[in-house]
TIPA-386046 format. One record per residue (C-alpha): residue in one letter; x, y, z. Coordinates in Angstrom, 3 decimals. Layout:
BEGIN
  code        px        py        pz
     A         X         Y         Z
...
***
This chain:
BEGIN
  code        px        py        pz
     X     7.270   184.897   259.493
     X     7.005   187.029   262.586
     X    10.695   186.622   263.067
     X    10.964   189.745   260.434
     X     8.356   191.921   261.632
     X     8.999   194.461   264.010
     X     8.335   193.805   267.725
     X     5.847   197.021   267.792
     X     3.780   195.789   264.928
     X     3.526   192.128   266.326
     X     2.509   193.751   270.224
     X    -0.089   195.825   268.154
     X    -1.226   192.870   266.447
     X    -1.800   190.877   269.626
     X    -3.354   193.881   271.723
     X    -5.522   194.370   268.860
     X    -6.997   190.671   268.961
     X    -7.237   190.951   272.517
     X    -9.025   194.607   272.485
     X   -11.401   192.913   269.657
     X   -12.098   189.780   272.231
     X   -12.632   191.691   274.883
     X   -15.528   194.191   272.762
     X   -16.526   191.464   271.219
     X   -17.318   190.047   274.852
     X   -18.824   193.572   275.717
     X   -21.090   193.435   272.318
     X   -22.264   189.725   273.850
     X   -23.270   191.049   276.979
     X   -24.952   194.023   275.812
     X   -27.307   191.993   273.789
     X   -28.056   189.519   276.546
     X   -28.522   192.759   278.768
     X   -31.080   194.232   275.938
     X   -32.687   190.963   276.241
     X   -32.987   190.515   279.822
     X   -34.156   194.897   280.067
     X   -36.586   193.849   277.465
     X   -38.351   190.631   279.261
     X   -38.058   192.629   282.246
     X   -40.294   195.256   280.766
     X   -42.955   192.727   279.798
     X   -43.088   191.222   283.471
     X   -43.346   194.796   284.754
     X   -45.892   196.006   282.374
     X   -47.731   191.886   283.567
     X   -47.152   192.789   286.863
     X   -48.810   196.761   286.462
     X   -51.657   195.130   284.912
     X   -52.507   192.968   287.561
     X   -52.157   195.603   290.508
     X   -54.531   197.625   288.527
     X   -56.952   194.361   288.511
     X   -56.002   193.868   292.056
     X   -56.843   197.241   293.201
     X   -60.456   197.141   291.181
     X   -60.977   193.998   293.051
     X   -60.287   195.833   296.529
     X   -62.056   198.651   295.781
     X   -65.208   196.239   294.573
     X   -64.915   194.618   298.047
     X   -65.094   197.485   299.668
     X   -67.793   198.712   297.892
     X   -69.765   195.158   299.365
     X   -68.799   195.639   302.484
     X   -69.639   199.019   303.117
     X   -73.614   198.110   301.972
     X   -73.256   194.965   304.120
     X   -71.572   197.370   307.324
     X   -74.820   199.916   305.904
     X   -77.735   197.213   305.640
     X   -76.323   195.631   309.629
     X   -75.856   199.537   310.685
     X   -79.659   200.390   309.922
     X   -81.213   196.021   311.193
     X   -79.197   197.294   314.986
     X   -80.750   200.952   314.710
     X   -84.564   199.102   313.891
     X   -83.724   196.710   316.626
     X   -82.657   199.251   319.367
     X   -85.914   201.294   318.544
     X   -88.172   198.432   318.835
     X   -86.522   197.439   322.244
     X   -87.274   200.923   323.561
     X   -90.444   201.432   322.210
     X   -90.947   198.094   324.600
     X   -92.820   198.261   327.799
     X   -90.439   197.671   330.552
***
């Protein structure tokens, strides 16, 4: 059958199954790349989340330890006054 078709139409023919692979490939890939962009969102939005949780938790802790640094600050300043109030 292709032996009376004109050489143009069969090259045409062929170089339009091969342009239809190859978008078909590019339509493949796009949807694995929408896929991959999408779980990639969720794990940053996961990941946002738990720096915001992280940096409460910091922030907590430094809370403590500032009244801890505080409470030690004022027991050395009642200590150093009792040791000079001290006869010698």
């Amino acid at each position: 059958m292709s032996g009376d078709l004109p050489p143009d139409l069969i090259r045409w023919v062929r170089e339009g199954e091969r342009l239809f692979g190859r978008a078909l490939e590019a339509l493949q890939r796009h949807e694995a790349l929408v896929e991959e962009n999408r779980r990639m969102r969720e794990e940053l939005s996961a990941a946002r989340s738990e720096i915001a949780q992280l940096r409460a938790q910091c922030l907590e802790a430094a809370d403590t330890l500032k009244g801890f640094a505080e409470h030690v600050t004022r027991l050395a300043t009642l200590a150093l006054e009792r040791l000079a109030r001290r006869p010698s």
